[in-house]
C-alpha positions as CSV (number, residue, x, y, z in Angstrom):
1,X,8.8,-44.2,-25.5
2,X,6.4,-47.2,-25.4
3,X,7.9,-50.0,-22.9
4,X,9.1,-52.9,-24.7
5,X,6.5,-55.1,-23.4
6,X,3.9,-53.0,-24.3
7,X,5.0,-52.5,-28.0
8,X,6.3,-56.0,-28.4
9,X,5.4,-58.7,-25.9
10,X,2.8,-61.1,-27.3
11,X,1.7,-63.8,-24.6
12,X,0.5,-64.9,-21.6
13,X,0.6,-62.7,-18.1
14,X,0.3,-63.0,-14.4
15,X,-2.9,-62.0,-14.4
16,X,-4.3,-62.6,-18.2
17,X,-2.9,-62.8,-21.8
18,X,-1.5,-59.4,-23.5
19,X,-0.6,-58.5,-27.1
20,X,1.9,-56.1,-28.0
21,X,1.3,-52.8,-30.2
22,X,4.4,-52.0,-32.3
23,X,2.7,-49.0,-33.3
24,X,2.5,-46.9,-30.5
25,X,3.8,-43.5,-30.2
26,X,5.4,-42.1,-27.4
27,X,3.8,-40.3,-24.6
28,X,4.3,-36.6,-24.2
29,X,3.7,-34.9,-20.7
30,X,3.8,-31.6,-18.7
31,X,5.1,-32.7,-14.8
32,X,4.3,-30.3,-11.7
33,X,5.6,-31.8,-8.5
34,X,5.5,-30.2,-4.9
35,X,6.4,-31.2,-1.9
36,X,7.0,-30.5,1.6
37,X,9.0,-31.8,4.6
38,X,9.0,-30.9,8.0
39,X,11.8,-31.8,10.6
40,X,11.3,-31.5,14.2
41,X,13.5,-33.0,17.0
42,X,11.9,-36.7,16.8
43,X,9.2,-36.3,14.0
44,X,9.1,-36.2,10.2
45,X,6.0,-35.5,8.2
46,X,6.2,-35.4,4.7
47,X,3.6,-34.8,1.8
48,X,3.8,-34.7,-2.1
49,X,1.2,-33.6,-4.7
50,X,1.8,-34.2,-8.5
51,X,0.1,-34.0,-11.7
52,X,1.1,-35.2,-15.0
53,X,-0.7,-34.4,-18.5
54,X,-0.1,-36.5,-20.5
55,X,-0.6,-36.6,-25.1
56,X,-0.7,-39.7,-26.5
57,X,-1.3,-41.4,-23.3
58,X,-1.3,-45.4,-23.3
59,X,-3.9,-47.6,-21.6
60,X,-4.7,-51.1,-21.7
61,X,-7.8,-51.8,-23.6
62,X,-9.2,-55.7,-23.4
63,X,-9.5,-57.8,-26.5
64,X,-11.6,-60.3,-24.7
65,X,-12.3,-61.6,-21.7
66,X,-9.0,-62.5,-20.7
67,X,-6.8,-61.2,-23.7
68,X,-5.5,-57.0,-23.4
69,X,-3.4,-54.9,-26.3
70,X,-2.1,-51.6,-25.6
71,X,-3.2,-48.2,-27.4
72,X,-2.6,-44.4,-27.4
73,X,-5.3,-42.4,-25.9
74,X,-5.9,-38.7,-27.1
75,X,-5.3,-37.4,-23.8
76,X,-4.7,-38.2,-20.0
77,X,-4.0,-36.9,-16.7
78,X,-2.4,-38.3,-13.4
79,X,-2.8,-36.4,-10.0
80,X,-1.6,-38.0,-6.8
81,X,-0.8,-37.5,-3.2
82,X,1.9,-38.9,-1.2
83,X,2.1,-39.0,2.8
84,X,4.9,-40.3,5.0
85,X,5.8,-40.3,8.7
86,X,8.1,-40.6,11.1
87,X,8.0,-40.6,15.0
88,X,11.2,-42.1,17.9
89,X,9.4,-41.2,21.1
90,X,12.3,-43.2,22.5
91,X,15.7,-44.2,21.8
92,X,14.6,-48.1,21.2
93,X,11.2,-47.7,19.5
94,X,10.6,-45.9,15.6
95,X,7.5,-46.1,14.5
96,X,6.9,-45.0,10.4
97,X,4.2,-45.3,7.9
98,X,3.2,-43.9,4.6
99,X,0.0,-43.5,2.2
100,X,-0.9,-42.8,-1.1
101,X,-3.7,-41.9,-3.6
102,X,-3.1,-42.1,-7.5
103,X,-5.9,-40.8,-10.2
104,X,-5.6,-40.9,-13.9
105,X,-8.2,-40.5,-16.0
106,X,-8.8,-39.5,-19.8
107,X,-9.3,-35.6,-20.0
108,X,-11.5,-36.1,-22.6
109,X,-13.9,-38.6,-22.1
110,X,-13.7,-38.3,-18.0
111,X,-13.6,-42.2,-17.7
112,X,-11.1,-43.5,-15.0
113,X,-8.0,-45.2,-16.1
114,X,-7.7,-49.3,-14.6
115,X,-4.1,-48.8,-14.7
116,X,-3.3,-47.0,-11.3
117,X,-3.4,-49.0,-8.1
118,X,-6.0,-48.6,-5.2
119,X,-5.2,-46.6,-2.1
120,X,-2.8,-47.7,0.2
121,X,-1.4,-46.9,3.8
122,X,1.0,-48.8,5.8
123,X,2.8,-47.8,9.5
124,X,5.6,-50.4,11.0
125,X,7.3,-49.9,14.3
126,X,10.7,-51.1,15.1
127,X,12.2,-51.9,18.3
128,X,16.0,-52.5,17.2
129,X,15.6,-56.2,17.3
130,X,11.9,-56.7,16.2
131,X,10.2,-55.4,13.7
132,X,6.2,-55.4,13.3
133,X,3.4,-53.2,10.8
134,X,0.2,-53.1,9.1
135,X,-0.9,-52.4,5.2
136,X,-4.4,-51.1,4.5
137,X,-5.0,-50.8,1.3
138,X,-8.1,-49.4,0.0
139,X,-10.8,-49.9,-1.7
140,X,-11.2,-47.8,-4.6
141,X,-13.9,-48.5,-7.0
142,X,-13.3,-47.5,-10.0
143,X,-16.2,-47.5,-12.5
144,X,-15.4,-50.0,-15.7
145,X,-14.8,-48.8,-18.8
146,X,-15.6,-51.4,-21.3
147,X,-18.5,-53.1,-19.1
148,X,-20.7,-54.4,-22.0
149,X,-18.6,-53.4,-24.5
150,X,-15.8,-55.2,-26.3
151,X,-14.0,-52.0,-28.1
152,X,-11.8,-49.4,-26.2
153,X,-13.6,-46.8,-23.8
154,X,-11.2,-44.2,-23.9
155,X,-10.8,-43.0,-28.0
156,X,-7.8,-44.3,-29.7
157,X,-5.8,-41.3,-31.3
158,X,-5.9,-42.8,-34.9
């Protein structure tokens, strides 16, 4: 089912001004998830792939420069990888981190979905009484779908 927001919320955003689609069917999907963890005395390593296809997808499509509406795309997929890590090479210092990559695009017109966030990593290492890290996230250019245009890239379904 559509989000309320995205079916009914008419007004002004964070980041820009969004209208609402009441008439916007729900999104149908096929999941695969796999993952695997490894244990070993004072390590963890963990890593997760997924896909998702996804009918009646919905994307955020601009009105204007600085307006955005909601609407079903024919078809879309998500694939993504998650990484995470763990290491206690003593009993006072743990040091963990974790990374991601998300991709969705439109399966039929190959253009990349603006809706997914750009790589990130982050590690931290704590001492018991202090704790310290870094976040990297990346820069992921994604190519613009409406640059020069003013109607949706991806097709609507109706």
């Amino acid at each position: 089912m559509p989000s309320l927001s995205e079916a009914f919320y008419t007004g002004i955003t964070g980041r820009s001004s969004i209208v609402g689609n009441p008439d916007l069917e729900p999104e149908k999907s096929l999941n695969i998830d796999a993952g695997l963890k490894i244990h070993h005395k004072n390590i963890f390593l963990g890593a997760y792939l997924f896909q998702y296809s996804i009918r009646d997808m919905i994307e955020k499509f601009p009105l204007s420069d600085t307006a955005y509406t909601y609407e079903n795309i024919e078809r879309g997929r998500i694939r993504g990888l998650e990484l995470e890590f763990q290491f206690q090479p003593t009993k006072k210092l743990e040091i963990f981190g974790n990374g991601f990559y998300y991709r969705g695009i439109s399966t039929a017109s190959g253009i990349t979905s603006m809706m997914f966030p750009a790589p990130s990593c982050s590690w931290e290492r704590n001492t018991g009484s202090a704790a310290s890290g870094v976040k990297w996230t990346g820069w992921h250019r994604r190519p613009s779908p409406t640059r020069g245009r003013r109607k949706p890239a991806f097709p609507p379904t109706r």
